[in-house]
C-alpha positions in Angstrom: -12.7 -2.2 0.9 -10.8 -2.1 4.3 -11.6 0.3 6.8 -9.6 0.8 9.7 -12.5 -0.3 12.0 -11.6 -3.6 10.0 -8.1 -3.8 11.0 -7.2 -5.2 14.1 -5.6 -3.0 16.6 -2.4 -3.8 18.7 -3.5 -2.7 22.1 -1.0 -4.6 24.0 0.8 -7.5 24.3 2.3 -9.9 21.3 -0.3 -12.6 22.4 -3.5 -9.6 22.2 -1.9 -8.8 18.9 -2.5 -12.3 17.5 -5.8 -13.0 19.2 -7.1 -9.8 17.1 -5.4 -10.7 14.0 -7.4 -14.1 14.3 -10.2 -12.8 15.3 -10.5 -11.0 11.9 -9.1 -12.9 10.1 -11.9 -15.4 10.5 -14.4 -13.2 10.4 -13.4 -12.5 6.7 -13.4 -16.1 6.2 -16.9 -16.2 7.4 -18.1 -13.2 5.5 -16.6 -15.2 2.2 -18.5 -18.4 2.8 -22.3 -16.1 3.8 -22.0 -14.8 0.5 -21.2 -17.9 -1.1 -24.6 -19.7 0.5 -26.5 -16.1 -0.3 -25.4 -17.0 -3.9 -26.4 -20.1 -3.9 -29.7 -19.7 -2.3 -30.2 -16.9 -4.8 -29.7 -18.8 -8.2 -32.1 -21.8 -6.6 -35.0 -19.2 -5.6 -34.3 -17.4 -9.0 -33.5 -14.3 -7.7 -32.8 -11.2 -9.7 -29.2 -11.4 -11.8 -28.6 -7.9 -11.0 -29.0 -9.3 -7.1 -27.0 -12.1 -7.9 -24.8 -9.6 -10.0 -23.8 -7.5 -6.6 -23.8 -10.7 -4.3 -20.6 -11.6 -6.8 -19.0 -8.5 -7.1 -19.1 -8.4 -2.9 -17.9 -11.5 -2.7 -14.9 -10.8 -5.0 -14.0 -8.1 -3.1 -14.0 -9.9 0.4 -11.7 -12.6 -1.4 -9.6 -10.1 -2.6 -9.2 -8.7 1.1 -8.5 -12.6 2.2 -5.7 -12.6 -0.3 -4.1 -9.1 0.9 -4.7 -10.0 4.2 -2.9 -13.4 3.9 0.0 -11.9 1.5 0.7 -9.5 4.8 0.7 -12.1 7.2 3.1 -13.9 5.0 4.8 -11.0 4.8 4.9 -10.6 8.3 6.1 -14.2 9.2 9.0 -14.0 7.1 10.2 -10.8 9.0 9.8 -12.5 12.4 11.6 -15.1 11.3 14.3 -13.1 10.1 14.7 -11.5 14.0 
């Protein structure tokens, strides 16, 4: 789940704005691809399924983020373009 520490903040100009909006926007992306290797190391060290269980359910819930995130940037595109 987001927390507003995980949203970007527009503290300035447009240019600040986007930088952040990058900046976390990557560091999802790289959040979504650490759990995928955890979850791979896991089933080939036979970890625990109830570890492997929780790794999956995080890693849902980050992609779901990814795909909120991108449906408001798409969002947000389409209204600057409109201006």
């Amino acid at each position: 789940m987001q927390t507003q520490q995980d949203l970007p903040s527009y503290s300035g100009d447009g240019n600040d704005l986007i930088h952040q909006v990058s900046k976390h926007w990557f560091r999802i992306l790289e959040k979504h691809r650490e759990l995928d290797r955890t979850i791979q190391d896991s089933y080939e060290h036979y970890a625990n399924d109830l570890k492997i269980k929780e790794l999956k359910a995080q890693k849902l819930r980050v992609k779901d983020e990814i795909e909120r995130y991108r449906f408001d940037l798409e969002n947000l595109a389409k209204r600057i373009s409109k201006s």
